[in-house]
C-alpha positions as CSV (number, residue, x, y, z in Angstrom):
1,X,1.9,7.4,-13.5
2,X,5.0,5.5,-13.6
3,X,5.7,4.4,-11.0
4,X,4.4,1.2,-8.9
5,X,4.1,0.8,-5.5
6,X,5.4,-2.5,-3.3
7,X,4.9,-4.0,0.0
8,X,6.6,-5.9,1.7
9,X,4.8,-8.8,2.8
10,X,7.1,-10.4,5.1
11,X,7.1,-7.1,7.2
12,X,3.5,-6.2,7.0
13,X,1.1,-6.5,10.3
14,X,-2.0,-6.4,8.2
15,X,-3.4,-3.0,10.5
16,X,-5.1,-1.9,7.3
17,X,-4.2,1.7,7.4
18,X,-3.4,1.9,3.6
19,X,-6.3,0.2,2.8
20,X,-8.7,2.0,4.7
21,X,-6.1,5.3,3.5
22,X,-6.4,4.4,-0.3
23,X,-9.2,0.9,-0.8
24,X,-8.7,1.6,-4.7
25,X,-5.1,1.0,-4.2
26,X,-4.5,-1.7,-1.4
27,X,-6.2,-4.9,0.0
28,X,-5.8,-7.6,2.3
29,X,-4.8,-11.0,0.7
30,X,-6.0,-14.4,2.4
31,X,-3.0,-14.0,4.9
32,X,-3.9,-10.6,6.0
33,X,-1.7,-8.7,4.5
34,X,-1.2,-5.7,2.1
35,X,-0.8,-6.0,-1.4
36,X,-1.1,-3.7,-4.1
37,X,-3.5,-4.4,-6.7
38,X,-3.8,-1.0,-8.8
39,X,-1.2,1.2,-8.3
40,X,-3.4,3.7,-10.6
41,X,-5.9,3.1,-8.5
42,X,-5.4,7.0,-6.3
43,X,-3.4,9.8,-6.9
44,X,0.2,10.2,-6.5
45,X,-0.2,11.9,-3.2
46,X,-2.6,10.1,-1.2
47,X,-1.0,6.9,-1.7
48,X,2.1,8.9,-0.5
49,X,0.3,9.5,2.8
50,X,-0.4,5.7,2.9
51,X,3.3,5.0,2.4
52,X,3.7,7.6,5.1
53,X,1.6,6.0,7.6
54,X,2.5,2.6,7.3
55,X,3.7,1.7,10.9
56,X,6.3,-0.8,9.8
57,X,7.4,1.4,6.7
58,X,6.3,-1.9,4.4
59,X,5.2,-0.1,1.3
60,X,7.6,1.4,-0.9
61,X,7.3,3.1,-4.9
62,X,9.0,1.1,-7.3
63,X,10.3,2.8,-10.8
């Protein structure tokens, strides 16, 4: 996979749908927040649906 996914910290809420969505992908830092830590970490598609879901549209792939 070549690509890398992003969030957006400043925008995040911390609701925890991508974690919960794709826990091999996304955590929650010490603030709460999203981060990325293994964009590997699902496939293509259900980190999609994470991307997808996020309610403040705070995740985005990155070539």
């Amino acid at each position: 996979m070549s690509k890398k996914v992003w969030v957006d910290k400043e925008q995040c809420i911390g609701c925890e749908l991508c974690v919960n969505t794709c826990p091999g992908v996304f955590r929650l830092d010490a603030d709460g927040k999203s981060e990325c830590y293994d964009s590997t970490g699902d496939s293509e598609e259900n980190i999609q649906t994470a991307i997808d879901m996020c309610p403040v549209s705070c995740i985005q792939w990155q070539d």
